[in-house]
N, C-alpha and C positions, 0 to 999 in steps of 0.2 A: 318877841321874835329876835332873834340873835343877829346882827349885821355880819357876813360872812364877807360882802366885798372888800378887797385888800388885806385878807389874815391871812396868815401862813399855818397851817396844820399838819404837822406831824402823826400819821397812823404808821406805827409799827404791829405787823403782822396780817399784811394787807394789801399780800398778792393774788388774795383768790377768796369766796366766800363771803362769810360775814363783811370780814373788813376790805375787800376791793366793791364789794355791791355801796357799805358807806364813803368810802372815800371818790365812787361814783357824784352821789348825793350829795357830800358837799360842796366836790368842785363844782357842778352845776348851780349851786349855793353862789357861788361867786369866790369862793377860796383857793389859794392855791394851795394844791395839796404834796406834801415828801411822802412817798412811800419806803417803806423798810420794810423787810424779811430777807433770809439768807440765798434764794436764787434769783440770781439776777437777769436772768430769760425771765421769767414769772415778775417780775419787775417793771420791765421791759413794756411786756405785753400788756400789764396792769396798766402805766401811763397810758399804752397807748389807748386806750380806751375811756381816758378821760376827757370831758367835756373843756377843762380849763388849763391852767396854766400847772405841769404836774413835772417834778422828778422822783428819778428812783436813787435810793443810798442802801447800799446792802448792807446789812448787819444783823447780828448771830448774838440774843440777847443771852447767851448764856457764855457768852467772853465779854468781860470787864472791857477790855482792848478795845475791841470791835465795837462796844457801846458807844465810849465815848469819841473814838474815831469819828465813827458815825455821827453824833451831836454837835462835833465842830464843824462837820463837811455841812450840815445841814443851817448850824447856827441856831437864835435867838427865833423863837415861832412865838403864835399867839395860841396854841395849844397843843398839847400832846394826848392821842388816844392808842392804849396801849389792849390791843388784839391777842398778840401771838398767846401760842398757848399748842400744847402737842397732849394726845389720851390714849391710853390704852386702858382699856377695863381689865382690870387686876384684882384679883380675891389676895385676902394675908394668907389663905393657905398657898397658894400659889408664886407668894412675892416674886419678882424681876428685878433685882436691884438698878440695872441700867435704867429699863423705865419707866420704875419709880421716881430715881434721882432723876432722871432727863424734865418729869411731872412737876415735880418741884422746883427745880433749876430754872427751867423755862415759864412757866406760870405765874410763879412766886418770884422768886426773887429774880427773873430777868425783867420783869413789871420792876423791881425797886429801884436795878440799873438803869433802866429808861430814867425813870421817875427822877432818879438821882442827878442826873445830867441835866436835866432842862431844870427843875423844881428852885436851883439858887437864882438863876438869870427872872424864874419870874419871879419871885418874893423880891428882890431886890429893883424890879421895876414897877412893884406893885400891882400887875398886872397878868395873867396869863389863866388858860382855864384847861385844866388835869380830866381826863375821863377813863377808866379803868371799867374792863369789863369782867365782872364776875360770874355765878352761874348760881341759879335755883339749887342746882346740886349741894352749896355752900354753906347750904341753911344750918344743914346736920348732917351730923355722918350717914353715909350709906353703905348698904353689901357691895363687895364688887366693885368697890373706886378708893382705893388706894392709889395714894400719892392724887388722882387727879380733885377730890372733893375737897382732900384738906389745903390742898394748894392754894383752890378757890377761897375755899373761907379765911385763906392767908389776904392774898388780894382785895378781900372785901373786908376785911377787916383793917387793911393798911389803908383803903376808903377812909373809911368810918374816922380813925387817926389823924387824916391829911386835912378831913375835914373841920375836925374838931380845933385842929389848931390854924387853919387859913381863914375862917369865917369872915368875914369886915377884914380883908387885908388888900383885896381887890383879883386875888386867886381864888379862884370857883374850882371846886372838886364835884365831880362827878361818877357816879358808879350804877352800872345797866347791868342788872343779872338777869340773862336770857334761860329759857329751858331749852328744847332738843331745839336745835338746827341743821338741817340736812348738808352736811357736809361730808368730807375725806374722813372727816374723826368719826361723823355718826355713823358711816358706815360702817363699823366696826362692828358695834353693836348688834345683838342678836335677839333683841326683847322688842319687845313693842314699845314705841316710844310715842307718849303721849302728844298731843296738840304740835304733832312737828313741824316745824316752821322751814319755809327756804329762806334763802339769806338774804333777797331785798326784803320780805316781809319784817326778817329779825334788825335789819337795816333801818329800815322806814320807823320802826317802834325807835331806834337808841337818837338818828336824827330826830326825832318827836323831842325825844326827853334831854338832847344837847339844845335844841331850843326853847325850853324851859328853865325855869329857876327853883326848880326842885333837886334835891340831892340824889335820890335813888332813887331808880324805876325798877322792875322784878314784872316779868314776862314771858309768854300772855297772863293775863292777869287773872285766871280762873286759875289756870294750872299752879300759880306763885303760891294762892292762897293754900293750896295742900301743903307744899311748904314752908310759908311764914307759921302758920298754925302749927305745925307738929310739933314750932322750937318750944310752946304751952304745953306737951305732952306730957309726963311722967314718962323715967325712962321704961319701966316695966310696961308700959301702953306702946310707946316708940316703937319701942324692938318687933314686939309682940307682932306692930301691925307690919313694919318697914322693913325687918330683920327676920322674918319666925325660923325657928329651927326646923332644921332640916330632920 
């Protein structure tokens, strides 16, 4: 189990949903927790609803500026868990360049901005522990998720990277790939979405797996394994079953 009294935790993207139901749970944990995302009512109202000791710092992972603004108003933590993420379900016949880029931008590489900010202060204290959240979606391509799947499999694979090079350094990397979560994003959606979780449920699983010393979690776990398994498939099988023509 992780000692949570007296750390300082950084969740950016974690004014509502997934990431306000964890950053719930950790401050009750004994943490103090910084919240980040871009409205600062929804900030606001996130603290107040914390159990411990909480502030809000606004910031917009898709301004370089605003990152690292943000990283000095918050300072030196003992980990960062990086949430944000925005979806729109997109076919390529259909492209949207805005929110495509926005999918990418914000996903991918405003996770690297975070990441970039805190990741020297803790290699250099030897100390700090990274947790990035990626999606089941990540595994392999899908229909209908442009810009948001491969964004994912960018983050998860920037995991995978962070990890391979922090091992025995006393920075702990972490990465939780959830399946649906009933949120603002999933309501979008117009299919049936399997095993779908509300967001203390998908909460309670990623604090499960930050207080472990396991690298990656992929959940729930029945649903992952449709997933992890197809990445075995043959593409002419993939498609066939994941993609058929219309």
């Amino acid at each position: 189990m992780r000692e949570w009294t007296g750390k300082r935790y950084w969740l950016v993207g974690a004014s509502e949903g997934l990431g306000l139901a964890l950053a719930q749970m950790i401050s009750r944990a004994g943490a103090e927790v910084i919240l980040s995302a871009r409205s600062q009512d929804r900030l606001d109202a996130a603290v107040a609803s914390l159990a411990g000791k909480g502030r809000a710092v606004v910031c917009d992972v898709a301004d370089r500026a605003s990152v690292e603004a943000a990283a000095a108003e918050v300072g030196p933590v003992d980990g960062v868990v990086y949430l944000a993420g925005v979806y729109w379900p997109t076919k390529a016949q259909e492209w949207n360049a805005e929110q495509v880029e926005a999918m990418c931008d914000v996903n991918f590489t405003g996770c690297a901005r975070v990441i970039g900010a805190v990741l020297p202060g803790m290699v250099a204290r030897g100390a700090g522990h990274v947790v990035i959240t990626g999606s089941l979606s990540g595994f392999r391509g899908l229909p209908g998720s442009i810009g948001y799947t491969a964004s994912k499999a960018g983050v998860m694979s920037l995991a995978e990277c962070l990890y391979a090079d922090l091992r025995d350094t006393g920075v702990e990397v972490q990465v939780a790939n959830p399946g649906f979560i009933r949120t603002r994003l999933t309501d979008k959606n117009e299919f049936t979405m399997p095993f779908l979780m509300e967001p203390q449920g998908a909460a309670q699983e990623m604090f499960e797996h930050m207080n472990s010393d396991t690298f990656k979690k992929s959940f729930p776990l029945v649903f992952s394994w449709v997933f992890r398994l197809s990445q075995f498939l043959p593409d002419w099988a993939y498609y066939r079953l994941f993609a058929p023509r219309k």
